[in-house]
C-alpha positions as CSV (number, residue, x, y, z in Angstrom):
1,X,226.1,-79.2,35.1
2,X,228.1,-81.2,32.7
3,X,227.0,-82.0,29.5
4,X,226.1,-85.1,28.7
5,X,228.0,-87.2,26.2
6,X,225.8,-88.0,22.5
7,X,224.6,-90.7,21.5
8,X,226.6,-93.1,19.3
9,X,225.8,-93.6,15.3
10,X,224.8,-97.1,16.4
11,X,222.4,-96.3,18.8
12,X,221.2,-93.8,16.7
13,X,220.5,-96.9,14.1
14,X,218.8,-98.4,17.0
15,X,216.8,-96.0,17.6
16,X,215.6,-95.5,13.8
17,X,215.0,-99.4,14.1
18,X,212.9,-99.7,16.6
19,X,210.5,-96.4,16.9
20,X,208.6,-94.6,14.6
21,X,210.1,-91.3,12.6
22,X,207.7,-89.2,14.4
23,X,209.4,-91.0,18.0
24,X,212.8,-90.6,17.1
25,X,213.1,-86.9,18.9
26,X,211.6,-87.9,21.9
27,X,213.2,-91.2,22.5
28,X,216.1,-89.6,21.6
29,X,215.4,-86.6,24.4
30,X,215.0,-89.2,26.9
31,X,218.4,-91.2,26.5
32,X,220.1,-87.9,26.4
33,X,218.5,-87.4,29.8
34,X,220.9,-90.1,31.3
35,X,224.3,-88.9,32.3
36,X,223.8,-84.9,32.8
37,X,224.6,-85.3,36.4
38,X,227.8,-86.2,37.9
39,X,226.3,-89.3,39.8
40,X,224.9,-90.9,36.5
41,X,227.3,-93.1,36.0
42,X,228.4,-95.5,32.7
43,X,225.8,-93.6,30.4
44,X,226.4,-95.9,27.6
45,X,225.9,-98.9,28.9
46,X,222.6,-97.8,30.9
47,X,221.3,-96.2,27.4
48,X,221.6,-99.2,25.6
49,X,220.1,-101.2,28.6
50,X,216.8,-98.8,28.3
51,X,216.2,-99.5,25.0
52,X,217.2,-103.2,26.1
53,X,214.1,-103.2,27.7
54,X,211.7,-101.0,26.9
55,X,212.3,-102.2,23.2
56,X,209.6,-99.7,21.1
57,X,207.4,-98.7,24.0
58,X,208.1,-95.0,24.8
59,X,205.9,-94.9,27.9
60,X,208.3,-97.8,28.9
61,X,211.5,-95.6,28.4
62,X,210.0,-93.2,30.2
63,X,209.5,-94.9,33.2
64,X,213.0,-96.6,33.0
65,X,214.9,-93.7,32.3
66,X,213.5,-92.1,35.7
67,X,214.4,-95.6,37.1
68,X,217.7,-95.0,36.0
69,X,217.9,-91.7,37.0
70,X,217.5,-93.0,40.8
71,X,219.7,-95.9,40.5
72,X,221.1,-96.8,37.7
73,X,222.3,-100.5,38.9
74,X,218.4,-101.5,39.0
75,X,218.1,-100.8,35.3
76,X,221.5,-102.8,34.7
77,X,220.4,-105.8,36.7
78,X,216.8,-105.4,34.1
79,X,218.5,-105.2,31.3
80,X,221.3,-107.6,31.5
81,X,220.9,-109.9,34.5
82,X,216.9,-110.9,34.6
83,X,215.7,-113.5,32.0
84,X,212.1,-113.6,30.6
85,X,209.7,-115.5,32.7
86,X,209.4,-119.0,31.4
87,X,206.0,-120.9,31.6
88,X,206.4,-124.6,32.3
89,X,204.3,-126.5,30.5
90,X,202.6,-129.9,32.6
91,X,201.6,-132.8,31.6
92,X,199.0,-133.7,34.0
């Protein structure tokens, strides 16, 4: 099984930024998950993408990392391709 690659200084930042000290090996743990097997593909671009959208909720990450883990393209298209729902506002 190949190793996967580590995670950049500015993820690392990221990380720092957004969870508590006591988080940081976990979250850490869990984005390392992505990319030890062949078939994970652009481990980069999914890692930033979960913290994209599980932002500081670990239990979050969690789930999105094993999202990832089946397909990553659904965790693309949630990170980068859906917008927040908008509430319209009406008059009447």
């Amino acid at each position: 099984m190949p190793e996967a690659p580590p995670l950049t200084s500015e993820m690392l930042q990221e990380i720092q930024r957004l969870f508590p000290p006591e988080s940081i090996a976990r979250v850490s743990a869990l984005l390392l998950s992505y990319g030890e097997q062949n078939y994970e593909r652009e481990v980069n671009r999914v890692r930033w993408g979960l913290l994209h959208v599980s932002g500081d909720d670990i239990v979050k990450l969690e789930r999105m990392v094993a999202m990832a883990k089946r397909d990553y393209r659904d965790l693309i298209v949630a990170a980068e391709y859906t917008r927040p729902r908008m509430t319209r506002k009406h008059d009447d």
